[in-house]
C-alpha positions, -999 to 999 in steps of 0.1 A, spaced: 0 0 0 29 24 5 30 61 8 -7 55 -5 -19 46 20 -4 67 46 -22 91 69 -33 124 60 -28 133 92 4 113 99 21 133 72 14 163 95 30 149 125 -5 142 144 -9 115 163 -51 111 158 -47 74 170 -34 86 206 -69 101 209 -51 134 232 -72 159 230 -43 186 213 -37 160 185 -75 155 177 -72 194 176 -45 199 153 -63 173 130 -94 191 130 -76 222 120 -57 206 91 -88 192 83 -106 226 81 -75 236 59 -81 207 35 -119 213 31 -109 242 5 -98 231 -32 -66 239 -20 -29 215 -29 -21 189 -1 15 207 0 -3 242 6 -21 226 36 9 213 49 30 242 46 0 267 61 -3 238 89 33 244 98 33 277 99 6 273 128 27 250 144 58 273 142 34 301 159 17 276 183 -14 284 174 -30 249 178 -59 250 203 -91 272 204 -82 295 225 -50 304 207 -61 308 174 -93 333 190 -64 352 208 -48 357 173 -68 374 155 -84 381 123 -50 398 114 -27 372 128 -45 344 112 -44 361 78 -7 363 82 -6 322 90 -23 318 62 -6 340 40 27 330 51 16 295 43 8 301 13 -27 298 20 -37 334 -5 -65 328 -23 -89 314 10 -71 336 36 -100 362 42 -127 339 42 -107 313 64 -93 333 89 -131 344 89 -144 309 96 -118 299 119 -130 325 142 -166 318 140 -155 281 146 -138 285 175 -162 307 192 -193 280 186 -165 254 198 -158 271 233 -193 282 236 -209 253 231 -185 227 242 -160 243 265 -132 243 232 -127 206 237 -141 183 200 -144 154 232 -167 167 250 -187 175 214 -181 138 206 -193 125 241 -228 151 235 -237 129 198 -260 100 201 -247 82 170 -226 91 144 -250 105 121 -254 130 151 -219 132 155 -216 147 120 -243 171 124 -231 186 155 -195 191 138 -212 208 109 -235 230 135 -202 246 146 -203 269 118 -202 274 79 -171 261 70 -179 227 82 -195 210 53 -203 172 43 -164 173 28 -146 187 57 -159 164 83 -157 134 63 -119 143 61 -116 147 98 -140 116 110 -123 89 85 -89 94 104 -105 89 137 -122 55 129 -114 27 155 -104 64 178 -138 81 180 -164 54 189 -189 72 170 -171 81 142 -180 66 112 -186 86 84 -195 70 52 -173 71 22 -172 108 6 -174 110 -35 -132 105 -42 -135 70 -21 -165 61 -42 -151 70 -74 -114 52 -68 -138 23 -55 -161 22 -81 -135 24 -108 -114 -3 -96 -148 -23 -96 -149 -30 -52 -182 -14 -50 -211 -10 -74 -229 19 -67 -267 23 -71 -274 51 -56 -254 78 -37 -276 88 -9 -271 76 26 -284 41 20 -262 36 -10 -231 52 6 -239 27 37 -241 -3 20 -205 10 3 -189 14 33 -201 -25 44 -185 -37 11 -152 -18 14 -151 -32 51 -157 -69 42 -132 -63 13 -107 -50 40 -111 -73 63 -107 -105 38 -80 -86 23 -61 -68 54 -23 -59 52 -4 -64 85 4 -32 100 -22 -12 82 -59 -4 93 -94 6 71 -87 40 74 -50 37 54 -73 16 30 -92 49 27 -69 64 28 -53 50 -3 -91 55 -24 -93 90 -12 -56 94 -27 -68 72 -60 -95 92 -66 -81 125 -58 -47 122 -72 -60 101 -108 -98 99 -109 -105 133 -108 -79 142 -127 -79 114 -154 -45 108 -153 -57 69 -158 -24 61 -180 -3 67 -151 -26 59 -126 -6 29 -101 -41 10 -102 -49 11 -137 -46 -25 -141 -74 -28 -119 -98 1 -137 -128 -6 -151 -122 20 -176 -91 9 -191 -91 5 -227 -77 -29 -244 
């Protein structure tokens, strides 16, 4: 599986499977960071420069600033979302302390499921959508009892193309019954070492990184494609 298959938020240096409060955090704001159509190196390097300021918990980033988070961002490389995300960081944070006392534990020990777990994530503000915290839930499977997010649209597509799921519909039934196929797959098929989330890991980067793009002659799973020609 490789590189792959590797973390999203291991790449960062967070350590989501510890379940620490501070590294759930940090992931959550990376994954806020991915949620824009934004490069993965961009996030990384905008993710660092919050690390260099230590700027990694609620209360830190509200102390900052509009300004100050413009400048992260900036200085990250982060231009063309800086306004609007320093904007949405803020409001964020604010429902986050507010609501839950700044800590995304105490949010996930308030939801009665995941479904509700989802919605209450979203609730915090604008800027959580159906992408960003299907980004930040799939890392914190097996972490988060109730997170289990069913598989976002660059899973299904790398899935669907390399013929593991067959997808009928792409409500919340169809996406359900996805995500029981992809775990059966994974757990006839598992690789020592590795968990279902580096298997989604690896379908997120699929579809992302070759999918979306169409770079199918180049793709590493073309073999397995459904449409490759001859």
């Amino acid at each position: 599986m490789g590189t792959l298959g590797s973390k999203f938020s291991t790449g960062l240096g967070i350590n989501v499977d510890s379940g620490d409060e501070d590294e759930v955090f940090k992931w959550f704001l990376a994954s806020i960071l991915y949620g824009a159509r934004i490069t993965e190196r961009i996030v990384t390097n905008t993710f660092r420069k919050f690390s260099e300021k230590q700027v990694l918990i609620p209360k830190k980033i509200l102390q900052t600033g509009w300004d100050g988070l413009v400048q992260i961002l900036d200085a990250g490389g982060y231009v063309r979302y800086d306004f609007k995300t320093a904007t949405k960081l803020l409001d964020i944070m604010k429902a986050l302390t507010e609501k839950y006392g700044g800590s995304l534990t105490n949010l996930h020990n308030s939801a009665s499921d995941p479904r509700d777990l989802e919605r209450r994530l979203k609730e915090l503000g604008k800027g959580i959508g159906d992408v960003t915290a299907n980004i930040f839930l799939r890392e914190l499977r097996g972490v988060w009892k109730k997170a289990c997010p069913l598989p976002g649209d660059l899973a299904l597509e790398a899935a669907e193309n390399l013929r593991l799921v067959r997808l009928r519909r792409r409500d919340e039934v169809g996406r359900g019954q996805a995500l029981k196929d992809l775990e059966k797959i994974w757990k006839e098929s598992s690789v020592k070492g590795k968990t279902f989330v580096h298997f989604e890991a690896a379908l997120v980067r699929v579809g992302k990184d070759f999918c979306r793009k169409k770079k199918c002659k180049v793709c590493i799973a073309q073999s397995y494609c459904r449409k490759r020609k001859g």
